[in-house]
Each structure stands twice: as C-alpha cells, then as structure tokens.
FIKOLZA-1660 file (N, C-alpha, C; in steps of 0.1 Angstrom, whole numbers, plus 5000, padded with zeros to 4 digits):
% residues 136
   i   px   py   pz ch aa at
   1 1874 2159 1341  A  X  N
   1 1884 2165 1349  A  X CA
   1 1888 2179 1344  A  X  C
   2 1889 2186 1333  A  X  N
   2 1890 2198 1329  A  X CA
   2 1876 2207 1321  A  X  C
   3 1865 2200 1328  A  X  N
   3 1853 2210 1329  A  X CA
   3 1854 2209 1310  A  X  C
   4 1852 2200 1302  A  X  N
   4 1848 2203 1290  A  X CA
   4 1834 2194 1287  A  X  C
   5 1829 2192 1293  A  X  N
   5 1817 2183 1294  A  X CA
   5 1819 2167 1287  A  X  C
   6 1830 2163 1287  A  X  N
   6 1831 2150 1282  A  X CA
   6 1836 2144 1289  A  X  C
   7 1834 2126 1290  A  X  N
   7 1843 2121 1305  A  X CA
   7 1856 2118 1302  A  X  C
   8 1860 2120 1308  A  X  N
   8 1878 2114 1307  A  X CA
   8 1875 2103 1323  A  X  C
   9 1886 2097 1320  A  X  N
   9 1896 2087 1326  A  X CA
   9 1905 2092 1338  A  X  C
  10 1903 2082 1353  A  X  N
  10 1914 2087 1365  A  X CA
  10 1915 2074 1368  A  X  C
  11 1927 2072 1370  A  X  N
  11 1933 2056 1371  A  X CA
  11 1942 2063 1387  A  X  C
  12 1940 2049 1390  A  X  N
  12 1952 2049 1405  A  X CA
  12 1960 2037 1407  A  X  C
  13 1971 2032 1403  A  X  N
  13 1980 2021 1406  A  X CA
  13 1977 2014 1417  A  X  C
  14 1976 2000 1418  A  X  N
  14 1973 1991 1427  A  X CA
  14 1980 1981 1429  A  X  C
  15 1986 1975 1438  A  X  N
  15 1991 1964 1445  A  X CA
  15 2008 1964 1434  A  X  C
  16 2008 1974 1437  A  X  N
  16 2028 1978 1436  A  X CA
  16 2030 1986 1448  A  X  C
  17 2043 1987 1449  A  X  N
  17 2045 1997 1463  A  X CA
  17 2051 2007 1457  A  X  C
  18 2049 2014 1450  A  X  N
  18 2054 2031 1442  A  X CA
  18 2042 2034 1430  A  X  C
  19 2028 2033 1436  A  X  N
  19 2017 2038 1429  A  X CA
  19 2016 2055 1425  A  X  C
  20 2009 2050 1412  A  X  N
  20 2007 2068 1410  A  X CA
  20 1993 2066 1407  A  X  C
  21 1987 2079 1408  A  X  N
  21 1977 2088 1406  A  X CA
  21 1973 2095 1394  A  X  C
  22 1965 2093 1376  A  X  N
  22 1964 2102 1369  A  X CA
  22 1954 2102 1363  A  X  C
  23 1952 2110 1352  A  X  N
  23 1940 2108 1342  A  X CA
  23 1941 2110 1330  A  X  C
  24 1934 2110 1322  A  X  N
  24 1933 2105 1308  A  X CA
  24 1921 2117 1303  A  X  C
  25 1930 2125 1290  A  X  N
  25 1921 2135 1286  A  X CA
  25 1912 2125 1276  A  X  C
  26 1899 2132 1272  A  X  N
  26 1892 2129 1266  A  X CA
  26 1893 2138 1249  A  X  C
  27 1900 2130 1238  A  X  N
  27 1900 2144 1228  A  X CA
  27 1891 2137 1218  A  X  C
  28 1884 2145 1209  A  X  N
  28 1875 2142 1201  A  X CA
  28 1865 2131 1201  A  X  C
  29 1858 2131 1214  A  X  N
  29 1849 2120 1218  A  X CA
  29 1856 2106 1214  A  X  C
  30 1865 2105 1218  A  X  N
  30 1874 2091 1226  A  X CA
  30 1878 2089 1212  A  X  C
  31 1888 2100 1206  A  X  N
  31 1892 2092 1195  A  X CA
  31 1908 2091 1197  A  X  C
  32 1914 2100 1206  A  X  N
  32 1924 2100 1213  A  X CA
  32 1923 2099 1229  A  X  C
  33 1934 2099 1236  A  X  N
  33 1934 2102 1251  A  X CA
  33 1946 2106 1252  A  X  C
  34 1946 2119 1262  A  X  N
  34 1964 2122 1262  A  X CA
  34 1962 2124 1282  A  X  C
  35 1971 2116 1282  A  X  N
  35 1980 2110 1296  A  X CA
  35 1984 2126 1308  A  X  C
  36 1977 2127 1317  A  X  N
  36 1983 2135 1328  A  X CA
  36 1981 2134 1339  A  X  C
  37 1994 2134 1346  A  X  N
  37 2000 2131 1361  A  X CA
  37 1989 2138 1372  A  X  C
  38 1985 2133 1381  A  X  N
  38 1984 2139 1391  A  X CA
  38 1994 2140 1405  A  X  C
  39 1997 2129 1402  A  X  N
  39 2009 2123 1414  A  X CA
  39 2018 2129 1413  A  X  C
  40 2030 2125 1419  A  X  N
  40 2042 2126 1412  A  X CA
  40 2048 2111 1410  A  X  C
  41 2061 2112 1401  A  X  N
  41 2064 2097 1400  A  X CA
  41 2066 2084 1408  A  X  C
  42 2068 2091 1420  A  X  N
  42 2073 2083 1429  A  X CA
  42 2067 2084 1443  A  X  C
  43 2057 2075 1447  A  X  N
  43 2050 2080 1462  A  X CA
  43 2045 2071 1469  A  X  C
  44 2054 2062 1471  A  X  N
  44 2058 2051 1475  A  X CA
  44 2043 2044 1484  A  X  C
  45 2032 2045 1479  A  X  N
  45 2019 2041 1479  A  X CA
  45 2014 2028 1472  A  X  C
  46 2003 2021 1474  A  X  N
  46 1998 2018 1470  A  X CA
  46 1985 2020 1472  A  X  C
  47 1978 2023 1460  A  X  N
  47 1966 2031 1463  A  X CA
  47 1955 2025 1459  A  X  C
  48 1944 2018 1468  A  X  N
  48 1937 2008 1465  A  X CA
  48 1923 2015 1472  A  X  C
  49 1924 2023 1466  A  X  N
  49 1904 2035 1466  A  X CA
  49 1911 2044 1455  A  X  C
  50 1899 2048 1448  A  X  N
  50 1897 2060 1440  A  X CA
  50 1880 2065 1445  A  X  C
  51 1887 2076 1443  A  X  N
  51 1873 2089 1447  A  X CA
  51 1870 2101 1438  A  X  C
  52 1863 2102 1428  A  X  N
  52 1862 2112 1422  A  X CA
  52 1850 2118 1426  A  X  C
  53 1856 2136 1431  A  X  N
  53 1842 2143 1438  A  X CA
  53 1846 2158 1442  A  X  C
  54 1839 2164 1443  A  X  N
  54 1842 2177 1442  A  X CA
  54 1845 2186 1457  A  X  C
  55 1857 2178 1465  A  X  N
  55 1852 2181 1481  A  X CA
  55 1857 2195 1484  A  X  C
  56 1861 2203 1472  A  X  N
  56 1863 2218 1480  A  X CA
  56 1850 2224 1476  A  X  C
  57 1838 2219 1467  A  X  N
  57 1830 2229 1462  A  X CA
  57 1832 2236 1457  A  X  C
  58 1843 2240 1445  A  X  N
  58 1846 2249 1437  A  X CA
  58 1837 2248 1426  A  X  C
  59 1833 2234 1420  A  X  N
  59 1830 2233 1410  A  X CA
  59 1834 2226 1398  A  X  C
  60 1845 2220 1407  A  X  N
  60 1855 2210 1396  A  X CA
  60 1858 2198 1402  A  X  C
  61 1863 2186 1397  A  X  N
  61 1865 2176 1402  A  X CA
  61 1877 2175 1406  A  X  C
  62 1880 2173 1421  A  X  N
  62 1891 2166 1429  A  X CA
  62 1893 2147 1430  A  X  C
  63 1903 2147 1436  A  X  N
  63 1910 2132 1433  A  X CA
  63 1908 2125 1450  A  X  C
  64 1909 2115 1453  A  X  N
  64 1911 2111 1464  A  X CA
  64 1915 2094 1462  A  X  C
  65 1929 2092 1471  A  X  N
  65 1935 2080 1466  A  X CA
  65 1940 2075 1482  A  X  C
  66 1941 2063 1483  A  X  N
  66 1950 2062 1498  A  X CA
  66 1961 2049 1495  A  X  C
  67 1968 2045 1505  A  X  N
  67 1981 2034 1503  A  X CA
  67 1975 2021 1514  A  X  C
  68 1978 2010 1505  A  X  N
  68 1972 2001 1509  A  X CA
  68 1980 1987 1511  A  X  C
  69 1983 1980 1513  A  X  N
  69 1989 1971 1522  A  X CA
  69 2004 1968 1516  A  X  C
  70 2009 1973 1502  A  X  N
  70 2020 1971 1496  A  X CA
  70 2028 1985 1500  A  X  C
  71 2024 1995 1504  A  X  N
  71 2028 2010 1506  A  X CA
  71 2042 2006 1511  A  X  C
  72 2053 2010 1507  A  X  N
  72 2065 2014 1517  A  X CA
  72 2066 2020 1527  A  X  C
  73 2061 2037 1524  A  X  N
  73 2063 2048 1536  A  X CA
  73 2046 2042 1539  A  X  C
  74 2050 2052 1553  A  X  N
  74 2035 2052 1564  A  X CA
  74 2021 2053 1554  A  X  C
  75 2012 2046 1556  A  X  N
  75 2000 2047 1555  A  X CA
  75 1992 2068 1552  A  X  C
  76 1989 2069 1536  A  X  N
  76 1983 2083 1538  A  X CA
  76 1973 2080 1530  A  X  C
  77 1963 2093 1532  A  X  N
  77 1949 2092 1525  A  X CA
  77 1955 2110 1518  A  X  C
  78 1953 2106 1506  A  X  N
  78 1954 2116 1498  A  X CA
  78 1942 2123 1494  A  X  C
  79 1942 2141 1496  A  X  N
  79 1930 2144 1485  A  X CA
  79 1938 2154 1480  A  X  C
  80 1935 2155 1458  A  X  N
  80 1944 2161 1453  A  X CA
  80 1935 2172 1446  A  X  C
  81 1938 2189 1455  A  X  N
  81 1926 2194 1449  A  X CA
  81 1930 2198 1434  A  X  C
  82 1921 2200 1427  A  X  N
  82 1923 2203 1405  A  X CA
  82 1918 2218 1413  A  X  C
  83 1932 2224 1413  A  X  N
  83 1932 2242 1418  A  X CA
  83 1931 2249 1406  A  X  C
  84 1936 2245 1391  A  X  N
  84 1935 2251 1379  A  X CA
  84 1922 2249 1371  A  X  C
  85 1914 2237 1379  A  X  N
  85 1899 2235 1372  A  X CA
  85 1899 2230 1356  A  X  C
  86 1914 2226 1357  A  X  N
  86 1914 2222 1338  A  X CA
  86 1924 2208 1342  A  X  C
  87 1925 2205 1356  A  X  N
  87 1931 2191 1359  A  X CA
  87 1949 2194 1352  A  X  C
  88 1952 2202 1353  A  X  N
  88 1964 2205 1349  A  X CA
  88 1972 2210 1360  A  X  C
  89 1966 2216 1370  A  X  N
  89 1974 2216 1382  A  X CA
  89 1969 2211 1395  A  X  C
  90 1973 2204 1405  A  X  N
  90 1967 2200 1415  A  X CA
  90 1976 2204 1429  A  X  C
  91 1970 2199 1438  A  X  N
  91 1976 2204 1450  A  X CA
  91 1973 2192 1462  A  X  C
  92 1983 2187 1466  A  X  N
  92 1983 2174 1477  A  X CA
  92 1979 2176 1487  A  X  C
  93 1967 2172 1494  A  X  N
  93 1962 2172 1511  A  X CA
  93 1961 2161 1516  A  X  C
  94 1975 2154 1522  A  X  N
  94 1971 2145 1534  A  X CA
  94 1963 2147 1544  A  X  C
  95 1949 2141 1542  A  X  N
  95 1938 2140 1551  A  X CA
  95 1941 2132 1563  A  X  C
  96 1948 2121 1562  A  X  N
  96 1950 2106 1573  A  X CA
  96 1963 2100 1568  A  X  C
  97 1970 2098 1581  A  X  N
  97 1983 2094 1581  A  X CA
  97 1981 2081 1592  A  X  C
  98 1991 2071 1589  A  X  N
  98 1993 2054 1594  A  X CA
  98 1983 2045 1598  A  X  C
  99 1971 2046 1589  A  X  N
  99 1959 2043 1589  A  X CA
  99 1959 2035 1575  A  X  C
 100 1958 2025 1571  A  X  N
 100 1957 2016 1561  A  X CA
 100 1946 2019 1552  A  X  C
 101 1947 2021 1538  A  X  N
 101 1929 2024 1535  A  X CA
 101 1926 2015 1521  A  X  C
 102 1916 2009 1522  A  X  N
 102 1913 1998 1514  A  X CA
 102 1895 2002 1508  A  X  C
 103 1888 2001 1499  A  X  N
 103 1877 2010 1496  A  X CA
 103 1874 2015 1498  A  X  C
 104 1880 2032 1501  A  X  N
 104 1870 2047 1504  A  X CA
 104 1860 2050 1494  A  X  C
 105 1852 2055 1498  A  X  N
 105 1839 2061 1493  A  X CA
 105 1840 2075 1499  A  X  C
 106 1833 2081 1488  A  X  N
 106 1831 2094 1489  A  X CA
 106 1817 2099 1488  A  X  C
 107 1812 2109 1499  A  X  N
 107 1796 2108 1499  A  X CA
 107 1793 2117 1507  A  X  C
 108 1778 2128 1507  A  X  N
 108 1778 2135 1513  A  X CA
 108 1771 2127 1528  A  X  C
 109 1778 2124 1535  A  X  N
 109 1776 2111 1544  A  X CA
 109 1765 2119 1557  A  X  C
 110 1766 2135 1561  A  X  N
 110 1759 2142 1570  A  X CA
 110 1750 2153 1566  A  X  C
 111 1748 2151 1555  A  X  N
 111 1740 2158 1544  A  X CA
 111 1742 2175 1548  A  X  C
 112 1757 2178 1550  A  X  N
 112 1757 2190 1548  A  X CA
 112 1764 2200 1538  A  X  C
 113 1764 2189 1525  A  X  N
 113 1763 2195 1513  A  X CA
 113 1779 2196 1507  A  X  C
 114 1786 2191 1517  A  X  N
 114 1801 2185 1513  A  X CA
 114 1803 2170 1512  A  X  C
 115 1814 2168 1502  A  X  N
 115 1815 2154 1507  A  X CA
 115 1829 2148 1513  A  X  C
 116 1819 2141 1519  A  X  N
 116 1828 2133 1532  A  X CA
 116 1838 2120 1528  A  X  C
 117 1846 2114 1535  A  X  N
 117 1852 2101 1533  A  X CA
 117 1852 2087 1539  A  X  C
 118 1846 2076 1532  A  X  N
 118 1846 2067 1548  A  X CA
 118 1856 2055 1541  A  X  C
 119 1865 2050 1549  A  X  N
 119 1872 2039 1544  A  X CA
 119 1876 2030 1554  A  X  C
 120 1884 2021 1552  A  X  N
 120 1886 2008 1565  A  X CA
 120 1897 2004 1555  A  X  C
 121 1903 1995 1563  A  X  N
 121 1920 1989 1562  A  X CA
 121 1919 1980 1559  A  X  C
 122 1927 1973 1548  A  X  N
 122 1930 1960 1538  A  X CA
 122 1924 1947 1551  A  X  C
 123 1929 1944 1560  A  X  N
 123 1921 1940 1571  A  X CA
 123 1923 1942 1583  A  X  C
 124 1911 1939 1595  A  X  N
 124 1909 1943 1607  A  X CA
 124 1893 1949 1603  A  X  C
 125 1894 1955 1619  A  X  N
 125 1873 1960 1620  A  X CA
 125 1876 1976 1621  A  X  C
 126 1884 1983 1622  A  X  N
 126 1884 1999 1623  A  X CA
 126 1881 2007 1605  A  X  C
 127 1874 2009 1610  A  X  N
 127 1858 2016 1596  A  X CA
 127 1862 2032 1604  A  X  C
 128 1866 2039 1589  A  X  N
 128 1868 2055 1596  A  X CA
 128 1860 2065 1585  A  X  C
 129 1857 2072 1592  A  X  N
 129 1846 2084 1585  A  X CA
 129 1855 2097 1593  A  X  C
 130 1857 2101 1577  A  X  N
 130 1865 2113 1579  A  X CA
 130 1855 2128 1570  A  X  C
 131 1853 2137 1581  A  X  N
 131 1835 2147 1580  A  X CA
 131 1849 2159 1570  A  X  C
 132 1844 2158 1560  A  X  N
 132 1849 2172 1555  A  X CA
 132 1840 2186 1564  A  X  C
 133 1856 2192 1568  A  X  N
 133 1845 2203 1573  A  X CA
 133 1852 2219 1564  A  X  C
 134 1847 2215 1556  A  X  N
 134 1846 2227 1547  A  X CA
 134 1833 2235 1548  A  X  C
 135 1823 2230 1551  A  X  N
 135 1807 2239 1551  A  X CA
 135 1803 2233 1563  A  X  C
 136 1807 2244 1576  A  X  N
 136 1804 2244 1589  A  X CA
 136 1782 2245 1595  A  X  C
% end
C-alpha cells in the first residue's frame, strides 16, 4: 500500500453496521505492523467485498469496499483512491448507490487495460458490472 515493495495488510469490517476500511503497514519484514485508517470512523457500512487494485492507473494501489446487508444508510460501493501513493492519504469515490454488494471482484473484465468491478447483492439474481471508464 505505500509502494515499499513489502506486503502489508487491508482489512474491511464485516457483518456490523458501522464498518471501516484500513491497513496495516508492514515494518521490518513483519516484525511490527502499524495501523492506518482509510475510512473514516464511522460509515455506517457494512462492507462485505474487498478489492485491492490499481483502478486509476497511477501506479499505486487503491481500495474498493461496499455495504452489505447490516449497512444503516443506503447501500454504497466505495473506491478509495491512495492519491499520496504512500497509503497515507486517500480520497472517497462512490461508484454505486442503493445497490447491495456482497463479493465484488476486481478485474480487467473488457481487456481495456483498467480494472473494472463486478458484484451482486447479499441475495437476489441482479449481478452488476461496473466498466471503469478511465482508458476510453
């Protein structure tokens, strides 16, 4: 998450209704981990997909989370772009609003070299593919 070539850790709260969003630095090849927010504290979500993938193409890894059948407020599909490239600062894009989302995947789904999102709702048959159109 901050481009040092080691893996860290992105966790997403599940089946509460005030989920958050973060990750876990990686310090001295896992001999610590130190704790940072992506979320904010309170976003009355439950977020039952994680997506780790780079969908602005900058070169760093972004976040993608959505709210899932415990959510309070309306149904959103989160993508949190890492605008500082060191996972220290991010920036919230609701992609999808009152749409349920239950395992999104992230994938270059139209092979046009972005990646895309496809997810479907805790239950029911509506399966949604959402085309990043970042590279027209």
């Amino acid at each position: 998450m901050d481009n040092d070539n080691d893996l860290d850790i992105v966790e997403a709260e599940a089946d509460t209704k005030d989920g958050r969003v973060f990750w876990f630095e990686n310090i001295n090849n896992a001999e610590d981990f130190k704790f940072h927010p992506i979320t904010a504290n309170s976003t009355n979500q439950d977020f039952h997909s994680l997506a780790v993938a780079d969908f602005d193409n900058d070169g760093d890894m972004d976040v993608s989370s959505g709210g899932g059948p415990l959510s309070v407020d309306p149904y959103k599909l989160f993508v949190w772009e890492n605008i500082s490239a060191d996972g220290l600062q991010w920036k919230e894009h609701i992609i999808l609003e009152e749409q349920q989302i239950h395992e999104a995947v992230a994938a270059d789904v139209d092979s046009d070299g972005d990646i895309d999102i496809c997810t479907k709702p805790w239950h029911g048959k509506l399966h949604i593919y959402l085309e990043n159109k970042l590279i027209e």
